[in-house]
N, CA, C and O atoms as a Tripos MOL2 file, in Angstrom:
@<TRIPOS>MOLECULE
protein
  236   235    59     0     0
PROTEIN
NO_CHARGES

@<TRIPOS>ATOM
      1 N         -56.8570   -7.0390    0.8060 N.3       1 UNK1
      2 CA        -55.8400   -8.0340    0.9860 C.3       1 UNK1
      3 C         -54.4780   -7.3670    0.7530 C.2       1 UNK1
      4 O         -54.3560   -6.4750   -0.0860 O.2       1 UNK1
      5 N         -53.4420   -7.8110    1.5110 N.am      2 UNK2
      6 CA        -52.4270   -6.9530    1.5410 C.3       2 UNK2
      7 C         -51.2440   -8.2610    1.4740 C.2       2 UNK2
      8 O         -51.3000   -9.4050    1.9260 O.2       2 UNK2
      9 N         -49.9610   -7.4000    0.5540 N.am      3 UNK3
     10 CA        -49.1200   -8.0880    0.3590 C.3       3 UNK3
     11 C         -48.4240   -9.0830    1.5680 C.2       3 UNK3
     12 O         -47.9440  -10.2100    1.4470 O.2       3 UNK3
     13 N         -48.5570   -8.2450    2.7400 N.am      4 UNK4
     14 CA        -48.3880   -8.8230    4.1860 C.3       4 UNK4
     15 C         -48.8200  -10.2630    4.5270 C.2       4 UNK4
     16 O         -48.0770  -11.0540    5.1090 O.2       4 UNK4
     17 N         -50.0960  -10.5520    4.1170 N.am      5 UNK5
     18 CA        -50.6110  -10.9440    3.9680 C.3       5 UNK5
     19 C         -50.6860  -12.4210    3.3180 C.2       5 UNK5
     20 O         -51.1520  -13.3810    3.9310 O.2       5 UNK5
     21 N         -50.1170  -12.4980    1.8620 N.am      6 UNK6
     22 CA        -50.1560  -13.1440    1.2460 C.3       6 UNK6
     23 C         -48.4570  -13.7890    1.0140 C.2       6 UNK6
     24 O         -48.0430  -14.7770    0.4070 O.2       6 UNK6
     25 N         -48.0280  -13.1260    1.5030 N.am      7 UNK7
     26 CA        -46.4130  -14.2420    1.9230 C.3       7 UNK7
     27 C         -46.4160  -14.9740    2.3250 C.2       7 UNK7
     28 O         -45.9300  -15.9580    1.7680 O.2       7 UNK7
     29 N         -47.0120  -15.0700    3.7150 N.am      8 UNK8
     30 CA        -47.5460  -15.7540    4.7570 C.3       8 UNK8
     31 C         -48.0790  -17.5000    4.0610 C.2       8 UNK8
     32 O         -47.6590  -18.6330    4.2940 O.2       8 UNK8
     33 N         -48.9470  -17.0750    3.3370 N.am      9 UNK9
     34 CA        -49.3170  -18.2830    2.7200 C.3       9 UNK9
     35 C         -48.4060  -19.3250    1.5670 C.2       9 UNK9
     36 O         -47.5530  -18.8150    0.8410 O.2       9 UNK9
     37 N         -48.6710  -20.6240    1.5220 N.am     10 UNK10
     38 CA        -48.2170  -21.4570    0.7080 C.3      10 UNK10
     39 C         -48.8040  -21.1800   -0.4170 C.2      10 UNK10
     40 O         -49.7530  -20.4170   -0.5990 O.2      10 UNK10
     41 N         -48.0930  -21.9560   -1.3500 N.am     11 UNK11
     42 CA        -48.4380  -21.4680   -2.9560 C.3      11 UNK11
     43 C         -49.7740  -22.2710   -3.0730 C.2      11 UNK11
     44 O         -50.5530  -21.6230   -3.7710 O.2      11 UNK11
     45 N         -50.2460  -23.2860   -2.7040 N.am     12 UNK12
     46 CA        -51.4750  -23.8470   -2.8410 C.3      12 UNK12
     47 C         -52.2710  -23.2240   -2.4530 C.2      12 UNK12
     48 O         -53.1900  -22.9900   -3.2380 O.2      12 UNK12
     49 N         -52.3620  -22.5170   -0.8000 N.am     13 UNK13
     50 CA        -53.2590  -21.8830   -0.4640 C.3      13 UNK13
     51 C         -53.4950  -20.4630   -1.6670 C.2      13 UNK13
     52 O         -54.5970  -20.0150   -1.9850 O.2      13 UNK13
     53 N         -52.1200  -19.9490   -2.1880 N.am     14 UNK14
     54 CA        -52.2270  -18.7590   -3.1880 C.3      14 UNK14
     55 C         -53.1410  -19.2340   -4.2860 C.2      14 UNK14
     56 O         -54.1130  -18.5940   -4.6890 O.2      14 UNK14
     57 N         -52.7790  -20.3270   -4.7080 N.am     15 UNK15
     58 CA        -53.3070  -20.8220   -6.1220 C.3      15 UNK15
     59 C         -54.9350  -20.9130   -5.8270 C.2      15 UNK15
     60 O         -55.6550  -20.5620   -6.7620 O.2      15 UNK15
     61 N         -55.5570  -21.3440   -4.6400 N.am     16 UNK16
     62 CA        -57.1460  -21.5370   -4.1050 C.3      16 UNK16
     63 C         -57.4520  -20.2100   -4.2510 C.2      16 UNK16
     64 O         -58.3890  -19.9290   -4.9980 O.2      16 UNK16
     65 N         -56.5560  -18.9030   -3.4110 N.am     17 UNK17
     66 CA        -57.6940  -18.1400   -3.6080 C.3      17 UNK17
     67 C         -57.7640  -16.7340   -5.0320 C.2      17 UNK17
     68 O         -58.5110  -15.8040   -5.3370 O.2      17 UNK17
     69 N         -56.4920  -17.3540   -5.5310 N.am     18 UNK18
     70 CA        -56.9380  -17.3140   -6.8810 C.3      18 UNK18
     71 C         -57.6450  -17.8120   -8.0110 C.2      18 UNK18
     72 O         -57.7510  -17.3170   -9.1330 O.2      18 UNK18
     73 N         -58.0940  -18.8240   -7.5650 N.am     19 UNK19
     74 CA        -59.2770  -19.6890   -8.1270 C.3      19 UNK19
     75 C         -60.7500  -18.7140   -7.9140 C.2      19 UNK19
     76 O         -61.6370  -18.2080   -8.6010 O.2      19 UNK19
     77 N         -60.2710  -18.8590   -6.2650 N.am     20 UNK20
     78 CA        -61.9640  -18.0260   -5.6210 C.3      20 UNK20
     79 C         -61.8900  -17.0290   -6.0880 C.2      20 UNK20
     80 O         -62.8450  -16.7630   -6.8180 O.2      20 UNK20
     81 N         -60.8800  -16.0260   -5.9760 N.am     21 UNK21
     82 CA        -61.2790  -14.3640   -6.7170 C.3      21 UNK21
     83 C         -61.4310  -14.2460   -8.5690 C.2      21 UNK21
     84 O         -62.0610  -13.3680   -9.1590 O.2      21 UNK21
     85 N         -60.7380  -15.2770   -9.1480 N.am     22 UNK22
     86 CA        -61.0480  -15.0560  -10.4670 C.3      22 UNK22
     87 C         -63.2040  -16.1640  -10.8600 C.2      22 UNK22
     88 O         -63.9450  -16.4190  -11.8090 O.2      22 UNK22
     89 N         -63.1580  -16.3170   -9.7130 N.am     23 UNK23
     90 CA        -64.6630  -16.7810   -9.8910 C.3      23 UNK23
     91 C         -65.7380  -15.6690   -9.6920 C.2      23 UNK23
     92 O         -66.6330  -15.3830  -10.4870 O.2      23 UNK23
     93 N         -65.4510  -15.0260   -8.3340 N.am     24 UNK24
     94 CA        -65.5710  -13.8950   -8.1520 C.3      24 UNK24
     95 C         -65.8010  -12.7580   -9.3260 C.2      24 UNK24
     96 O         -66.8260  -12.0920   -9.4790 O.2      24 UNK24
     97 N         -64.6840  -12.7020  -10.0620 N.am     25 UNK25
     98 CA        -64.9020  -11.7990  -11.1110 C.3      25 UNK25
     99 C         -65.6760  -12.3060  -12.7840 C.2      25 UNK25
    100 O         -65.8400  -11.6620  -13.8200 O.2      25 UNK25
    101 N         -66.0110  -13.7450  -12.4040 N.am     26 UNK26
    102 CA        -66.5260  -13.8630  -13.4210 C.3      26 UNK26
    103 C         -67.6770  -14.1060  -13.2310 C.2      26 UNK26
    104 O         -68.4730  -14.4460  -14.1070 O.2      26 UNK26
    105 N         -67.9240  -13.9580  -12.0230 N.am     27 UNK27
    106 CA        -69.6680  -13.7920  -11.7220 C.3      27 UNK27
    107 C         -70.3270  -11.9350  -12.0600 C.2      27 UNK27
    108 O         -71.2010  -11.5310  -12.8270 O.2      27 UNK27
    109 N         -69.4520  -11.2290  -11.1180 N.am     28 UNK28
    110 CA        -69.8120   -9.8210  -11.4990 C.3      28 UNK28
    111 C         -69.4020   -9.4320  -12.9950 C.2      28 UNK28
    112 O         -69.5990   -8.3400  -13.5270 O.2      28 UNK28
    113 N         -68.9150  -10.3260  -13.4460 N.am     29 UNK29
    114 CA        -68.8180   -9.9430  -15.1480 C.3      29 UNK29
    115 C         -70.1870  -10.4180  -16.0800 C.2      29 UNK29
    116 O         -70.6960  -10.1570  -17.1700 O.2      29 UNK29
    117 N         -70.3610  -11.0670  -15.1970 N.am     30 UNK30
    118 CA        -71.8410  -11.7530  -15.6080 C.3      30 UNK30
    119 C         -73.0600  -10.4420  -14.8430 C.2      30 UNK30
    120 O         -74.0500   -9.8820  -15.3140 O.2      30 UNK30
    121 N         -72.7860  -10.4080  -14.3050 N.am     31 UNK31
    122 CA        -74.0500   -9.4600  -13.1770 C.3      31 UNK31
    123 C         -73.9360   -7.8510  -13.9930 C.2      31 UNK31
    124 O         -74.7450   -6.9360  -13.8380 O.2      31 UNK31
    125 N         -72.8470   -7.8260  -14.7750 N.am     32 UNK32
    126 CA        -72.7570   -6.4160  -15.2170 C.3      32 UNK32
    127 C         -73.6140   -5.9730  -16.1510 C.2      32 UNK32
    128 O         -73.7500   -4.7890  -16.4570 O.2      32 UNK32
    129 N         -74.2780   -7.0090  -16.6820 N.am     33 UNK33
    130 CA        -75.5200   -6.8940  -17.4220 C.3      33 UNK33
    131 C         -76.9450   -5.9660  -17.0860 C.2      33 UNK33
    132 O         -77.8220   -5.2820  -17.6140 O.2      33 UNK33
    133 N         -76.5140   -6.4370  -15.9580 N.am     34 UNK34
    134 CA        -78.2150   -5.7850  -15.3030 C.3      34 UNK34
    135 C         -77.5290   -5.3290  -14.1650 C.2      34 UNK34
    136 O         -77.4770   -5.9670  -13.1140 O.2      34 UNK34
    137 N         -76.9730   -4.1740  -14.3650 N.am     35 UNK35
    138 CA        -76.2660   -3.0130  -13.3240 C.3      35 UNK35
    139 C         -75.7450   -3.8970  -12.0650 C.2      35 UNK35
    140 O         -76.5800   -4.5680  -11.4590 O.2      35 UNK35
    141 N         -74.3880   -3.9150  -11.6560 N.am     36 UNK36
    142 CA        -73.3690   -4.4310  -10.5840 C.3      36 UNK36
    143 C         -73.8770   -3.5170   -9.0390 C.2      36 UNK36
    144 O         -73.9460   -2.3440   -9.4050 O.2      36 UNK36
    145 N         -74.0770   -3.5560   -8.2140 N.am     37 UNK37
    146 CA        -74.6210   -2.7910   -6.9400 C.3      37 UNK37
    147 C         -72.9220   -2.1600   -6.3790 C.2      37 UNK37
    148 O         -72.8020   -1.2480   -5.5600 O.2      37 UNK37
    149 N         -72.0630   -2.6910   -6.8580 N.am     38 UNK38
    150 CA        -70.7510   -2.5550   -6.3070 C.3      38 UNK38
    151 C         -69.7480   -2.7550   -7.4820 C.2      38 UNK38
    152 O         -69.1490   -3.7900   -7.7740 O.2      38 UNK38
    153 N         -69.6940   -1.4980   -8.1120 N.am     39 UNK39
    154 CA        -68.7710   -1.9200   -9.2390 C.3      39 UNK39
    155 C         -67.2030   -1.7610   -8.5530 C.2      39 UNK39
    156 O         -66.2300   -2.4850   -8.7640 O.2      39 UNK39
    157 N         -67.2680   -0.9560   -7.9540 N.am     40 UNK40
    158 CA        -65.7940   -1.0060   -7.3650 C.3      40 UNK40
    159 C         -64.7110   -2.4710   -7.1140 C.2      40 UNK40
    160 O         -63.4980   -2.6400   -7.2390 O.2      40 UNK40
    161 N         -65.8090   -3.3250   -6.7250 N.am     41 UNK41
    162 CA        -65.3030   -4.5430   -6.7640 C.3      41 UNK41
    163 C         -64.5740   -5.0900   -8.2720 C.2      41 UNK41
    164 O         -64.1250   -6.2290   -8.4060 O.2      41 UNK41
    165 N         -64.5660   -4.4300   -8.9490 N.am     42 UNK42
    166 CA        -63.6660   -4.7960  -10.4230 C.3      42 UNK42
    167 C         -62.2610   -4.1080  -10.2660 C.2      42 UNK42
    168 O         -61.3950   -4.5920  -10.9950 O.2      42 UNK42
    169 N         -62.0280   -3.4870   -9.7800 N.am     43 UNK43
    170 CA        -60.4460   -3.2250   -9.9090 C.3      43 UNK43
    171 C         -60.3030   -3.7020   -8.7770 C.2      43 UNK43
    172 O         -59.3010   -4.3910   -8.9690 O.2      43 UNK43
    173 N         -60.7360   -3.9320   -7.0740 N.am     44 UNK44
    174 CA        -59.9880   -4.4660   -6.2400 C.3      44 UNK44
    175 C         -60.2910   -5.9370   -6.7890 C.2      44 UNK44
    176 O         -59.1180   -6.2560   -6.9790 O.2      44 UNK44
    177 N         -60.8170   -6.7450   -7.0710 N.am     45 UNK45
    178 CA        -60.4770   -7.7060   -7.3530 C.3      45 UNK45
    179 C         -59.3110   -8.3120   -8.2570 C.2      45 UNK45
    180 O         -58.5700   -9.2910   -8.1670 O.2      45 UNK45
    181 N         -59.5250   -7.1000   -9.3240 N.am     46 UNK46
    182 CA        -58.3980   -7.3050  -10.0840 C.3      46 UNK46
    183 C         -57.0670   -6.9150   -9.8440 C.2      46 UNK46
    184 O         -56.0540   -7.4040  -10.3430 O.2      46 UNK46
    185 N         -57.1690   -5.8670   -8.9280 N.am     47 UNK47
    186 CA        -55.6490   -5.5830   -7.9820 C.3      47 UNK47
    187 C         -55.1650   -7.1360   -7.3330 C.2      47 UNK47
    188 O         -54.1390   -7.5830   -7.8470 O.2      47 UNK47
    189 N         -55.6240   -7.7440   -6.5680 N.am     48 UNK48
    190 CA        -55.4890   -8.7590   -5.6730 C.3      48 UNK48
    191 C         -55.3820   -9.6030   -6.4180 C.2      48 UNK48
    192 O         -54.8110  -10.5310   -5.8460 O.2      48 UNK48
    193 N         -55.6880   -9.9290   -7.7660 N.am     49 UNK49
    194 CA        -55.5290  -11.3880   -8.3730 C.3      49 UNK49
    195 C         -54.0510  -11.1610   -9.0830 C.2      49 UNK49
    196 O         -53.3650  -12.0590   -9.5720 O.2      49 UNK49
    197 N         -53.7090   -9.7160   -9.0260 N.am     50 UNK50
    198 CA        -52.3790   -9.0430   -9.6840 C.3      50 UNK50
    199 C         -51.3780   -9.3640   -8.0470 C.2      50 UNK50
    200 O         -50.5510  -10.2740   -7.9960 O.2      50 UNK50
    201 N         -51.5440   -8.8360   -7.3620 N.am     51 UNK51
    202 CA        -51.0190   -9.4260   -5.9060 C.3      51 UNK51
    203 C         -50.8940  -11.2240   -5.8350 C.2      51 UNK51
    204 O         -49.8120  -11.7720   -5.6250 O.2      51 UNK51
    205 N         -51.7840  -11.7530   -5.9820 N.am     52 UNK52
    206 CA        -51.0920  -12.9160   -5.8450 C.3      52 UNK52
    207 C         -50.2520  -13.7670   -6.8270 C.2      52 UNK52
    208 O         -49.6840  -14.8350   -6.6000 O.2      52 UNK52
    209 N         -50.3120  -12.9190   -8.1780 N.am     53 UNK53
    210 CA        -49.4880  -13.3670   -8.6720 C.3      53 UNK53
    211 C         -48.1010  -12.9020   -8.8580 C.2      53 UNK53
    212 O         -47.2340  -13.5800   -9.4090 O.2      53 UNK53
    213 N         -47.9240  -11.6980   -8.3680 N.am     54 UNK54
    214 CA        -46.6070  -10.6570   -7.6920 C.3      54 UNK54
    215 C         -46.1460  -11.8890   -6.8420 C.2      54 UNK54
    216 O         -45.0780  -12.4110   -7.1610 O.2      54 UNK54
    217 N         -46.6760  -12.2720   -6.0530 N.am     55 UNK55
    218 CA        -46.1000  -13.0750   -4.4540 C.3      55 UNK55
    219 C         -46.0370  -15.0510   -4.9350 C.2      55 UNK55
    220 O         -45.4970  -15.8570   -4.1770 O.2      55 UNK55
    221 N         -46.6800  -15.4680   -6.2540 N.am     56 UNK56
    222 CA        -46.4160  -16.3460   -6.6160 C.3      56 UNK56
    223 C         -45.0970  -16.5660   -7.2450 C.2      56 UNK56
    224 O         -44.2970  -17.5010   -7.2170 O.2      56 UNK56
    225 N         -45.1250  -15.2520   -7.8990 N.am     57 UNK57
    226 CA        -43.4570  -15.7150   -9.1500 C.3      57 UNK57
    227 C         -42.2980  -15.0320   -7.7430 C.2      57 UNK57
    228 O         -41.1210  -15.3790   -7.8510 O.2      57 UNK57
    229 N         -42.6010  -14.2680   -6.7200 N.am     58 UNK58
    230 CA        -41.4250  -14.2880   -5.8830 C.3      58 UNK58
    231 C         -40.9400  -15.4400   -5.2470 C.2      58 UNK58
    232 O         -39.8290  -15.4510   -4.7170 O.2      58 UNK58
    233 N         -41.7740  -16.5200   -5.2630 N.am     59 UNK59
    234 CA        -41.3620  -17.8530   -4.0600 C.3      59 UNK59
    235 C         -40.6930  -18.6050   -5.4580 C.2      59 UNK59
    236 O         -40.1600  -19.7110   -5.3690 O.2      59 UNK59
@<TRIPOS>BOND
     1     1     2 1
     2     2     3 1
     3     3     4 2
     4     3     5 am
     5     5     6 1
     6     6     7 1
     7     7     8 2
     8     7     9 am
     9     9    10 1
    10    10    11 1
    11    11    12 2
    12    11    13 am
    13    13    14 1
    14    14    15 1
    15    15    16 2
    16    15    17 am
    17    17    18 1
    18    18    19 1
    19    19    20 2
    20    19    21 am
    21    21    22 1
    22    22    23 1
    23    23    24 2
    24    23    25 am
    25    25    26 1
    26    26    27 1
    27    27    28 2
    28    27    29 am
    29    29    30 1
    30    30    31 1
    31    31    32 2
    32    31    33 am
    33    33    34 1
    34    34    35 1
    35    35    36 2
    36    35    37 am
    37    37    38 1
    38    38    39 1
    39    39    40 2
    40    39    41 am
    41    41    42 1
    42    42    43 1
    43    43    44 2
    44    43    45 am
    45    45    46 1
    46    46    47 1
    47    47    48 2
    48    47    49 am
    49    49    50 1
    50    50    51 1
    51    51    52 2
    52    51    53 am
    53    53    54 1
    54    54    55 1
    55    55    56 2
    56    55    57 am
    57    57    58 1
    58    58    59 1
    59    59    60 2
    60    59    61 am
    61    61    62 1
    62    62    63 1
    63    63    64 2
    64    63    65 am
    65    65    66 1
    66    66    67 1
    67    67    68 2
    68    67    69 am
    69    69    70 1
    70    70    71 1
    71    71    72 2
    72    71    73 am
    73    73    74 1
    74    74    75 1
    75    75    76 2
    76    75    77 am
    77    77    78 1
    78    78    79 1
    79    79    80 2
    80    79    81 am
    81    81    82 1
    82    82    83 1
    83    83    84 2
    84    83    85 am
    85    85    86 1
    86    86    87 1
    87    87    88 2
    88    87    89 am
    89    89    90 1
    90    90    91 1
    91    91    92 2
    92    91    93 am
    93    93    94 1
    94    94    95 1
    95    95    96 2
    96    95    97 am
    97    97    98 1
    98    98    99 1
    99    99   100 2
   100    99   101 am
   101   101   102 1
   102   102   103 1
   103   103   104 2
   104   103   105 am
   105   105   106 1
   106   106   107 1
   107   107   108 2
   108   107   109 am
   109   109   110 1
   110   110   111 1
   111   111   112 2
   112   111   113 am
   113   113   114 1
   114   114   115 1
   115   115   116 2
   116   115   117 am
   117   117   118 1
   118   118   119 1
   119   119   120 2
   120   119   121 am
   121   121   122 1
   122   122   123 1
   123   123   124 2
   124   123   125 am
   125   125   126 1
   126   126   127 1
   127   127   128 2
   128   127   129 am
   129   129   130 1
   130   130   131 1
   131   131   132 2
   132   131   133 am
   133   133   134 1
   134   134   135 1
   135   135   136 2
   136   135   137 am
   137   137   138 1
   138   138   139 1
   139   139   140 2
   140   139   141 am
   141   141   142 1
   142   142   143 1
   143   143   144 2
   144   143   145 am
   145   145   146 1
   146   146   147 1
   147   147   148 2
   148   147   149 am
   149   149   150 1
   150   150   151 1
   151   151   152 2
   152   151   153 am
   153   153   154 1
   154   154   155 1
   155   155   156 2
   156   155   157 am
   157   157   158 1
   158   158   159 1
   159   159   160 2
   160   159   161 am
   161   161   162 1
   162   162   163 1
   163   163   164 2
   164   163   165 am
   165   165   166 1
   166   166   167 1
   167   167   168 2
   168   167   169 am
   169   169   170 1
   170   170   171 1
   171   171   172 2
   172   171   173 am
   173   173   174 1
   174   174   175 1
   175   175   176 2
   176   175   177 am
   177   177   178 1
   178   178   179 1
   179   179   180 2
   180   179   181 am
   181   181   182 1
   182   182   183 1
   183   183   184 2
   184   183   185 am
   185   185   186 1
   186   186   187 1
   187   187   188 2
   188   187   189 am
   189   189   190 1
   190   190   191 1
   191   191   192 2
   192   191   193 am
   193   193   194 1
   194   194   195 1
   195   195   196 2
   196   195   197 am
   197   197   198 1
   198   198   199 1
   199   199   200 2
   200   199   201 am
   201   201   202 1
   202   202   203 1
   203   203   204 2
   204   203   205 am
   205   205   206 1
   206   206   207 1
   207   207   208 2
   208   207   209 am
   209   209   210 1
   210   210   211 1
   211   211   212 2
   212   211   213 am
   213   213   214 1
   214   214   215 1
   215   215   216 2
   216   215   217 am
   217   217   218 1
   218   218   219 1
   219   219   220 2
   220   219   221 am
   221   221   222 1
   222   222   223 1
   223   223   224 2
   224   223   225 am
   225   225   226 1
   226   226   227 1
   227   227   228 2
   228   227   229 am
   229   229   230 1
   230   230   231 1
   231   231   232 2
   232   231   233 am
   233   233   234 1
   234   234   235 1
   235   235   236 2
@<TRIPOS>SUBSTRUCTURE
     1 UNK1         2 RESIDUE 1 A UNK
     2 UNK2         6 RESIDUE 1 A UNK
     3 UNK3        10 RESIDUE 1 A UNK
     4 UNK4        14 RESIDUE 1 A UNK
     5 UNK5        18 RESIDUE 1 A UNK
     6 UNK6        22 RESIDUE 1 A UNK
     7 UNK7        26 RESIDUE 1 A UNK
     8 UNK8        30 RESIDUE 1 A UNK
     9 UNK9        34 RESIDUE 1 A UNK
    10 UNK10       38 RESIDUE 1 A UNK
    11 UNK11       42 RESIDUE 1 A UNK
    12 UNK12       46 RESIDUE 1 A UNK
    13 UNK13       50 RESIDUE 1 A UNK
    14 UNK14       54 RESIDUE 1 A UNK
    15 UNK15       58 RESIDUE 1 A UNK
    16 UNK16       62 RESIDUE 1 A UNK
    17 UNK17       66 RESIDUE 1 A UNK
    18 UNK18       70 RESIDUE 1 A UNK
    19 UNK19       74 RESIDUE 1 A UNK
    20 UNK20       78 RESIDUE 1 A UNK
    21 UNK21       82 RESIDUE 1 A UNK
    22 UNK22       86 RESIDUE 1 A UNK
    23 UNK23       90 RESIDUE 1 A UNK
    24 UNK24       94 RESIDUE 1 A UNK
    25 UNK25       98 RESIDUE 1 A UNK
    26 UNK26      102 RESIDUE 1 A UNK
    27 UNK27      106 RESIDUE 1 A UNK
    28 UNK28      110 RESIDUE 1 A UNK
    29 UNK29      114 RESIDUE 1 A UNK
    30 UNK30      118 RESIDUE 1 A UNK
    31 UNK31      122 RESIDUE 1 A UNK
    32 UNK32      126 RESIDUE 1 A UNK
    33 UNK33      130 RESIDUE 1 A UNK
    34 UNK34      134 RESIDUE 1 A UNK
    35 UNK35      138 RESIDUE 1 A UNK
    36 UNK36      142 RESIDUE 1 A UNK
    37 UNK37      146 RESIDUE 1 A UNK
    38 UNK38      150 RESIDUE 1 A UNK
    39 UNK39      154 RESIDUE 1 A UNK
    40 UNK40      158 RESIDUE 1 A UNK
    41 UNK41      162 RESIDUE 1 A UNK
    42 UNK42      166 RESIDUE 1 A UNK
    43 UNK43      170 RESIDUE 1 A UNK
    44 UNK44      174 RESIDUE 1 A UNK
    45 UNK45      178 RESIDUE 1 A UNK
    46 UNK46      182 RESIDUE 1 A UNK
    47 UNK47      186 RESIDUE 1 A UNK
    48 UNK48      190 RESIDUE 1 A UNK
    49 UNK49      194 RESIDUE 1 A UNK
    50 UNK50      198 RESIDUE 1 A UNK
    51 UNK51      202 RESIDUE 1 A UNK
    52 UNK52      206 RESIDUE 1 A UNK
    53 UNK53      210 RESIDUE 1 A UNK
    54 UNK54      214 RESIDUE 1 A UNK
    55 UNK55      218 RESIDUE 1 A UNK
    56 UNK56      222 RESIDUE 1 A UNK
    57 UNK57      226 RESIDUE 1 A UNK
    58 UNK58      230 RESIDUE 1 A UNK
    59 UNK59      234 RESIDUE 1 A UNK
């Protein structure tokens, strides 16, 4: 997901899919128990939930 990207959108739509990606990470925080198949998915997720809140406090 790219900053490009996320301008584009209204703050509601920002606020949803920051809902969805911090669910996201609290499922594979859960799954990390019994080895993640894709750990990489922990810093891009956590990059992007840092991105939308970069592009929230700019509007």
């Amino acid at each position: 997901m790219e900053i490009k990207d996320l301008k584009g959108l209204s703050i509601q739509e920002l606020q949803d899919k920051l809902n969805e990606l911090s669910k996201q990470l609290m499922e594979l925080h859960f799954k990390r128990r019994s080895n993640v198949e894709k750990p990489h998915l922990f810093n891009k997720i956590k990059k992007d939930i840092a991105r939308i809140h970069t592009v929230i406090n700019q509007k």
